[in-house]
C-alpha positions, 0 to 999 in steps of 0.5 A: 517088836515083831514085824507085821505079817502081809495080809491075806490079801497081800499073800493071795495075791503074790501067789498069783503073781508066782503061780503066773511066773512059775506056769510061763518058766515051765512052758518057756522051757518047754515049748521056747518063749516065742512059742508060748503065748498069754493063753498058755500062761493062763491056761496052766495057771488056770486064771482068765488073762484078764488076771494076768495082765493084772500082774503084767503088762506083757508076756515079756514082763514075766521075766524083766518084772525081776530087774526092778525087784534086783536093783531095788534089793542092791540099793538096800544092800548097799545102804547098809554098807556105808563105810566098809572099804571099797575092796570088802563091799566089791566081795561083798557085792559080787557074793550078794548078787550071786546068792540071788541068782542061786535062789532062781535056778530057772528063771535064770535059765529062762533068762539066758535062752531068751537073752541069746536067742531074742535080740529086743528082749537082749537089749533090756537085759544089756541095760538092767545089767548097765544100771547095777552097775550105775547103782554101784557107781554112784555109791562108791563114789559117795564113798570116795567123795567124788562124783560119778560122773567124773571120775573113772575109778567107780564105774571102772570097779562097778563094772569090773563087778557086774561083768564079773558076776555075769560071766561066772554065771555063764560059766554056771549055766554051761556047768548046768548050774552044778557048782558053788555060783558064790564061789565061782563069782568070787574067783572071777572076780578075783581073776579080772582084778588081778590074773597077770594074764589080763594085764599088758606086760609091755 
């Protein structure tokens, strides 16, 4: 059976949404995201604010309406990866997560200026990236029968994950976003989990 496309209304109003996104990525770049207001957004959109607080509540929701669009997508992933080994599904993860950022170059870049340069707005990235990470605990440890909370062995690989795709996106953005962002992940990943350099000899 055919899936049902959105109505037109559904359709008018994501674009909406994405043209609002789109107008506040460009002046963020340009003009740096403390210095654009609402009005700015509005008038490049060429919508009343009024519209735009339809679709956010603040400027600042422009960029983190993009947490729950991530979290909600891992979980949906995850669900269709029950059984796999914990090793495939980490690889697995590591790739899904970079694939996604690839396909939003600019608001990426957005994201990390603002993450750097605007410590309130830090702090909820620091907790989206704290809550994929819980999302990858809580499933593996239903794939290992234990409970999250207490064993150390899904948080300790969930986070070996997320702070494995945040810093090959560092390494990305310093790049200027040239190279192969899945592949860079993979081989981060790969470092932390087994380069000699990071294991105590003694």
């Amino acid at each position: 059976m055919a899936m049902m496309q959105p109505g037109l209304r559904a359709r008018k109003k994501q674009a909406t949404a994405t043209a609002l996104q789109q107008s506040a990525i460009e002046l963020f770049l340009a003009r740096g995201y403390d210095e654009t207001t609402v009005q700015d957004i509005t008038d490049v959109a060429g919508v009343s604010q009024r519209t735009f607080f339809r679709y956010y509540a603040t400027k600042d929701a422009v960029l983190l309406t993009e947490h729950t669009r991530r979290e909600d997508d891992l979980r949906a992933f995850l669900a269709t990866r029950p059984d796999e080994p914990i090793g495939a599904t980490a690889r697995a993860l590591i790739a899904h997560l970079a694939e996604d950022i690839s396909e939003r170059q600019e608001l990426v870049k957005v994201q990390t200026q603002v993450f750097f340069s605007v410590p309130s707005l830090a702090d909820r990235f620091a907790g989206h990236h704290d809550r994929l990470a819980m999302i990858v605990a809580e499933h593996l440890a239903g794939r290992l029968g234990v409970a999250h909370d207490a064993d150390a062995r899904p948080r300790l690989v969930a986070n070996q994950v997320i702070r494995s795709w945040t810093t090959a996106i560092l390494l990305w953005l310093t790049a200027g976003m040239t190279g192969d962002l899945p592949a860079m992940a993979e081989e981060t990943l790969t470092i932390a989990r087994r380069d000699p350099a990071l294991v105590d000899a003694d």
